[in-house]
C-alpha distance (Angstrom), angle and dihedral (degrees) to the residues before:
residue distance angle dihedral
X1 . . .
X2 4.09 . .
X3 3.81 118.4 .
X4 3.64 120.3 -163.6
X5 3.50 131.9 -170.9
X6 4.08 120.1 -152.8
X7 3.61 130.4 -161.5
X8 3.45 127.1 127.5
X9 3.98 86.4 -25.1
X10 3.80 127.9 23.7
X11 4.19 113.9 -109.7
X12 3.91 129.8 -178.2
X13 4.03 111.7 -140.3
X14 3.74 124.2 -147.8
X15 3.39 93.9 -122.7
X16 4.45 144.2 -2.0
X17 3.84 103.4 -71.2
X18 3.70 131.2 -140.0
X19 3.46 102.5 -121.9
X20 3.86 142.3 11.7
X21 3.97 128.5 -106.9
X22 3.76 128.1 -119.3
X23 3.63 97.8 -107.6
X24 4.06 120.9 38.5
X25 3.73 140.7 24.5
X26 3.96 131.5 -103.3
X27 4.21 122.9 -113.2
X28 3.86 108.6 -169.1
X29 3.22 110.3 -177.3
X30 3.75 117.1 -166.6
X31 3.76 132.3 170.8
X32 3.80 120.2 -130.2
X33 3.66 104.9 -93.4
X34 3.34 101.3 42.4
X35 3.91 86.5 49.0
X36 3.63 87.5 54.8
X37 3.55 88.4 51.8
X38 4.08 107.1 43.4
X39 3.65 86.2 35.4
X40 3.69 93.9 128.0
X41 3.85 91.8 47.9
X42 3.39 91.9 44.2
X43 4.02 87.8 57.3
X44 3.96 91.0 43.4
X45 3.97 82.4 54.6
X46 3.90 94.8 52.6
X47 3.72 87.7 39.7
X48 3.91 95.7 66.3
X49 3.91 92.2 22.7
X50 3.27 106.1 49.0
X51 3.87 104.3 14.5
X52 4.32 93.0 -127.4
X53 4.48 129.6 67.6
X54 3.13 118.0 -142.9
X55 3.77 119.6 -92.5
X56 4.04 115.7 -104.5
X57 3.75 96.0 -117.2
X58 3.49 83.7 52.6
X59 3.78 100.8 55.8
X60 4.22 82.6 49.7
X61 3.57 78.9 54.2
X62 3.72 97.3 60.6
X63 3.54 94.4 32.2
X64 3.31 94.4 58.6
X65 3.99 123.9 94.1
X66 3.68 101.6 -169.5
X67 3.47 97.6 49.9
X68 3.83 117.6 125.3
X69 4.35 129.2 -128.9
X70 3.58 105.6 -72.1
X71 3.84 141.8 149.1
X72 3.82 121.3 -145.9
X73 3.98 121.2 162.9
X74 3.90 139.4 -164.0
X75 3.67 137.1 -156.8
X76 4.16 85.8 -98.6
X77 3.61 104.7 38.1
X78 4.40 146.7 -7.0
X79 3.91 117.0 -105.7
X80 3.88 111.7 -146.7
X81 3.59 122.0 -174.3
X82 3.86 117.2 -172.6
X83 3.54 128.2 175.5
X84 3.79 109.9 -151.2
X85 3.86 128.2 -138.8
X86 3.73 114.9 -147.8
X87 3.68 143.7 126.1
X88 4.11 108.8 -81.2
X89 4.18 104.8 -125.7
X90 4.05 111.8 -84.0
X91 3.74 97.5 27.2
X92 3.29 105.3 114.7
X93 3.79 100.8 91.7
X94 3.97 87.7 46.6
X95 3.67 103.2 87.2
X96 3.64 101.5 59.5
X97 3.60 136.0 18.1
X98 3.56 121.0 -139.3
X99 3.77 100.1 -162.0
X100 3.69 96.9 51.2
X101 3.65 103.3 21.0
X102 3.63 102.1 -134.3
X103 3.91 140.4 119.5
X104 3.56 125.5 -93.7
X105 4.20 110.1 -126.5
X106 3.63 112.7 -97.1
X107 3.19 87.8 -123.1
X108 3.86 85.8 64.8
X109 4.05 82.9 47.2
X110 3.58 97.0 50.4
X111 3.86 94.3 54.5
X112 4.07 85.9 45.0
X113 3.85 81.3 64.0
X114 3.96 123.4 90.7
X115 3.77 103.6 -139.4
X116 3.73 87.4 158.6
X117 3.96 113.1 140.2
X118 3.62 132.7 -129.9
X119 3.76 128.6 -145.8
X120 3.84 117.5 -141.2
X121 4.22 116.7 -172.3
X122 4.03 108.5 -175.8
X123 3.48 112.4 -166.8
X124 4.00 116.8 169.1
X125 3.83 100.3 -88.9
X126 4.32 94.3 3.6
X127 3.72 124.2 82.2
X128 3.88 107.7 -176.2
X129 3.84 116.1 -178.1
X130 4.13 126.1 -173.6
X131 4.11 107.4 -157.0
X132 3.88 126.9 -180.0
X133 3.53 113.0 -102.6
X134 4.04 120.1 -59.5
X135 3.78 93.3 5.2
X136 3.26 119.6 -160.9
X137 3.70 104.5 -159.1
X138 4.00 91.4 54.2
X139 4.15 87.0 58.9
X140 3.25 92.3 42.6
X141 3.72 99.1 50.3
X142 4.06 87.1 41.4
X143 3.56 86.9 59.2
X144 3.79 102.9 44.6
X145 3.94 84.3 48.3
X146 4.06 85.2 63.8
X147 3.02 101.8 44.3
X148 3.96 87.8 48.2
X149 3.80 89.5 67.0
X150 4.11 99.9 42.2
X151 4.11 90.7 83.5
X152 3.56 124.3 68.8
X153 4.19 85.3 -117.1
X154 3.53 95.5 41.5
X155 3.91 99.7 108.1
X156 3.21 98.0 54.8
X157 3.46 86.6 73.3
X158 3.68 99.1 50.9
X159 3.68 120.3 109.8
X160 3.68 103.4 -90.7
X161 4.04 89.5 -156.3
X162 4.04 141.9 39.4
X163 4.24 87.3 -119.8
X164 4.60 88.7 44.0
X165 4.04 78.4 59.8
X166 4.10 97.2 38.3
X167 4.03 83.7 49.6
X168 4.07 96.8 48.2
X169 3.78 83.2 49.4
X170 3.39 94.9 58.0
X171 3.77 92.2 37.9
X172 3.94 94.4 53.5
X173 5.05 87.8 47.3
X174 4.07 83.8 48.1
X175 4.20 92.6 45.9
X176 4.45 82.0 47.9
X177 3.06 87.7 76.3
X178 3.58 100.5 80.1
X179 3.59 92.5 69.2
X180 4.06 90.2 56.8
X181 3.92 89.4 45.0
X182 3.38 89.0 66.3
X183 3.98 99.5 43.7
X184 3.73 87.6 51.5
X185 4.00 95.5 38.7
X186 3.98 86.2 58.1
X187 4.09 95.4 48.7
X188 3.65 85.1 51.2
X189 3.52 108.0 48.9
X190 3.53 85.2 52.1
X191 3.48 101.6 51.9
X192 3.83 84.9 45.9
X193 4.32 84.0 53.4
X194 4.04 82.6 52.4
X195 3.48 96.7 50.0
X196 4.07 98.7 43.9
X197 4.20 88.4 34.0
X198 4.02 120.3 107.1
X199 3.56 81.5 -104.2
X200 3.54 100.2 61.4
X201 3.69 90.6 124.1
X202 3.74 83.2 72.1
X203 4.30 96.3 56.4
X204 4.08 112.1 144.1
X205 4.16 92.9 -122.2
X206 3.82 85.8 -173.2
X207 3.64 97.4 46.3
X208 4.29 87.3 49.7
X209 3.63 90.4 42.6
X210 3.89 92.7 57.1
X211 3.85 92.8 39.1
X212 4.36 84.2 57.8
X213 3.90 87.3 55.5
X214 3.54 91.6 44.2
X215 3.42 90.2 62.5
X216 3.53 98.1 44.7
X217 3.94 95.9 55.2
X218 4.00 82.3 50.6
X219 3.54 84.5 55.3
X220 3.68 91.0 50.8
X221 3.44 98.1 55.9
X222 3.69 96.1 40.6
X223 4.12 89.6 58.1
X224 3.73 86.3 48.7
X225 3.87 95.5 54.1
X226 3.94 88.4 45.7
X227 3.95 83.6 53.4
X228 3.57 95.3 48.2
X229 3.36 106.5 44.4
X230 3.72 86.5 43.5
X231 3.43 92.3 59.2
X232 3.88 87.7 56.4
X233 3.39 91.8 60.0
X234 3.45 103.7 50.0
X235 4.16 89.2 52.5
X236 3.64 74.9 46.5
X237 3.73 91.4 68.7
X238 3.66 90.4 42.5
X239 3.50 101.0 64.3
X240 3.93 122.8 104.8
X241 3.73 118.5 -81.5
X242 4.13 107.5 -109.3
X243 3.66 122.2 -134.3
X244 3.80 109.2 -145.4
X245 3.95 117.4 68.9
X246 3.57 94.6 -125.7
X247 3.51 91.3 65.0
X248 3.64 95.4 39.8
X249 4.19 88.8 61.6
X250 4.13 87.2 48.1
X251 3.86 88.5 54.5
X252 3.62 90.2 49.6
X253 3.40 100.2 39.9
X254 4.00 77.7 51.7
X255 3.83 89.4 60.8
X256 3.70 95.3 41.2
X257 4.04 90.3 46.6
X258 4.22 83.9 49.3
X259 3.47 98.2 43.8
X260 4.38 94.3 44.8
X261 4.53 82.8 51.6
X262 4.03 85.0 51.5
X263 3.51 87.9 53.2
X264 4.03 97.8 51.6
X265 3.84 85.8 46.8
X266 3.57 82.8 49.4
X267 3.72 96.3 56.6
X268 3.59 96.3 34.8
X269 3.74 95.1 58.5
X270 4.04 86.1 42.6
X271 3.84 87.9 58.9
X272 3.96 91.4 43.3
X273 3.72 90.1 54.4
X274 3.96 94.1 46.7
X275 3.93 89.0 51.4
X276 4.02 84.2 53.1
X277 3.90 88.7 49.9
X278 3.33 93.7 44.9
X279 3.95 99.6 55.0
X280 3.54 82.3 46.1
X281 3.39 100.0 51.6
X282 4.25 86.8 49.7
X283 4.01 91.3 56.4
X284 3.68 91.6 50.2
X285 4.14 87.5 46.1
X286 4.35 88.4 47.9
X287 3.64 89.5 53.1
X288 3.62 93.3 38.3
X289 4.28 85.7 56.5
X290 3.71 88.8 43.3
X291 3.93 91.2 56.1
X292 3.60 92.7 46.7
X293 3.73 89.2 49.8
X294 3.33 100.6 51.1
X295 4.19 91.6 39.7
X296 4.14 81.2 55.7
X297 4.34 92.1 45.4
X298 3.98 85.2 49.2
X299 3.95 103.9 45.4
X300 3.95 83.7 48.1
X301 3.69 92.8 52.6
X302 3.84 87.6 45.5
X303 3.57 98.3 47.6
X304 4.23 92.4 47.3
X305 3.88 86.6 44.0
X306 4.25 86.5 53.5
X307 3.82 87.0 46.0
X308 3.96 95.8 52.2
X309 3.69 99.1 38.2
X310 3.68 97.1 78.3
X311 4.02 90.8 45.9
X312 3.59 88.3 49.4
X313 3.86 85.0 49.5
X314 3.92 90.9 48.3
X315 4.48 90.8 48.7
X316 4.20 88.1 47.6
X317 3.69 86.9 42.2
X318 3.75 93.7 52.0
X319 3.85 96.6 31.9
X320 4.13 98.0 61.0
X321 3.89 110.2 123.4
X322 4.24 89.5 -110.2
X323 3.74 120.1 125.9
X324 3.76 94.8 -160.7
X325 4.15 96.7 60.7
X326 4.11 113.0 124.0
X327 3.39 121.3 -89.4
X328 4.00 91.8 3.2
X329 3.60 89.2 124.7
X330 3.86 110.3 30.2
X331 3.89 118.6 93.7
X332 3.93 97.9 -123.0
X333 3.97 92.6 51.6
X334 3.33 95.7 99.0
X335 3.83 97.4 46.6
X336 4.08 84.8 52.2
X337 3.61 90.7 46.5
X338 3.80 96.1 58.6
X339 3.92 92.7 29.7
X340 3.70 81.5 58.3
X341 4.42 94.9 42.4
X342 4.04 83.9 42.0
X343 4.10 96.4 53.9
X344 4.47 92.2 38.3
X345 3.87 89.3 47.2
X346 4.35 91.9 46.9
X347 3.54 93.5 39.3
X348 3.42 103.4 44.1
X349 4.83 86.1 44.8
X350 3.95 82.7 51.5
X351 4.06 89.7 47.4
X352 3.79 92.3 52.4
X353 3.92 90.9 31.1
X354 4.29 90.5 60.8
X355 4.20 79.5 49.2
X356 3.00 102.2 53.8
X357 3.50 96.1 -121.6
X358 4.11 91.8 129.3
X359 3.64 134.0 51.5
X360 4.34 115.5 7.8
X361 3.90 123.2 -9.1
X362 3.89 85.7 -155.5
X363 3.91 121.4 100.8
């Protein structure tokens, strides 16, 4: 568990205080077992910090790690749950093989993909946040925070408020997901390349099958991170009007901060949907090329079988058990016979060559 306090400058304590300072708000940041835990102290904290707990449901809330995006809200404080969509650490190399060439399962995908969520609790001057284990957004963000008060302009780009902080969070999970677009871009394109290849007779339906419910759940979790978050903004809205202008440019810096993370979500769950469309749009091609394929095997059995049928007519014609047929007896019958097969069989190829009947249709 870090706790940091922010002011005019960003500092970690050793420890949860007892009670707040004039100026500043509070950002402890726990992870979820150690919340479970210090629960009670964590409570006492909010208690003499913030002057409300958290609700029960709500701890069950944060506890939980299967919970989906959703927004809930009390008299004392905002409960965000968001469910984050980034590459898990050491997946990089999962998606494609080098050696071999193939795709991994998307299966294998899906568990390369952090789907972990995070807990936000905004009270007025407390921000309390329950990551998984070893989070990586909560360093980075402790970092950046730093490093925000080492210039001599630095803090006046600290978050003036405990929900500023909640929504650059949530900003910084959304923007992760360019990392993962281009894990699951690359598995796609070439299991596209597999289904449109020479080889398509050789697709992994399995493998394709798993990477189309991939994408769904994505798109899941994507519609309930629009829902959320717009559910913050409408009890956004709803809040009371402040009087002093400083306060009026954090509330709309609020809005503006709300409305930019709807618009990531936005384009995240745009790209999702294009990846889905796209995979569909590659089956429908495959079976498209199949058709063709076979439509190109069948008119060149047809055409051969129209060549041959009058030759076979010619050798059943010639081969009936009569001993008056033409040319049965003479020397040269034979010769006419297959001069005769010989020019029906090349004029009728070149007749069905100059219509395209044999050979490619493209050109």
């Amino acid at each position: 568990m870090r706790v940091f306090l922010i002011d005019d400058r960003c500092t970690e304590l050793s420890d949860l205080p007892q009670t707040l300072p004039e100026r500043g708000f509070l950002w402890i940041a726990s992870a979820r077992r150690e919340f479970e835990v210090r629960v009670a102290e964590v409570q006492a904290v909010l208690h003499q910090c913030a002057g409300g707990q958290l609700v029960d449901l709500h701890i069950s809330d944060l506890l939980s790690n299967q919970l989906p995006s959703h927004f809930d809200y009390t008299s004392w404080y905002d409960l965000l749950v968001f469910r984050r969509l980034a590459a898990a650490p050491g997946s990089n190399g999962l998606f494609l093989d080098d050696e071999h060439g193939t795709v991994a399962t998307a299966r294998q995908a899906l568990a390369a993909i952090d789907t972990s969520p995070v807990g936000f609790a905004v009270f007025d001057r407390v921000l309390l946040t329950v990551h998984p284990a070893d989070c990586l957004v909560r360093d980075y963000f402790a970092n950046r925070l730093a490093q925000m008060t080492v210039g001599g302009n630095g803090a006046s780009r600290l978050p003036p408020s405990p929900a500023d902080l909640m929504l650059r969070i949530v900003n910084h999970m959304v923007d992760g997901y360019l990392e993962l677009r281009r894990l699951l871009t690359r598995q796609l394109t070439t299991l596209q390349q597999a289904l449109l290849g020479p080889r398509s007779r050789q697709v992994d339906w399995t493998a394709l099958l798993e990477s189309r419910n991939t994408l769904h759940q994505l798109e899941d979790i994507c519609e309930d991170q629009r829902s959320a978050v717009q559910e913050w903004i409408d009890a956004l809205d709803e809040w009371p009007n402040p009087a002093a202008d400083g306060e009026r440019r954090d509330r709309d810096l609020l809005r503006v901060r709300s409305r930019d993370v709807l618009e990531h979500i936005e384009r995240v769950l745009g790209h999702v949907r294009r990846l889905e469309s796209s995979i569909e749009s590659a089956v429908q091609m495959h079976f498209s090329a199949v058709g063709q394929r076979t439509n190109d095997i069948m008119r060149t059995l047809t055409v051969l079988t129209a060549i041959f049928l009058p030759l076979n007519l010619i050798t059943g014609f010639f081969g009936m058990n009569f001993d008056a047929l033409p040319l049965i007896h003479n020397r040269t019958g034979i010769w006419i016979a297959v001069s005769l097969m010989v020019l029906l069989g090349t004029g009728l190829s070149v007749f069905f060559w100059r219509k395209r009947y044999l050979g490619s249709t493209r050109g």
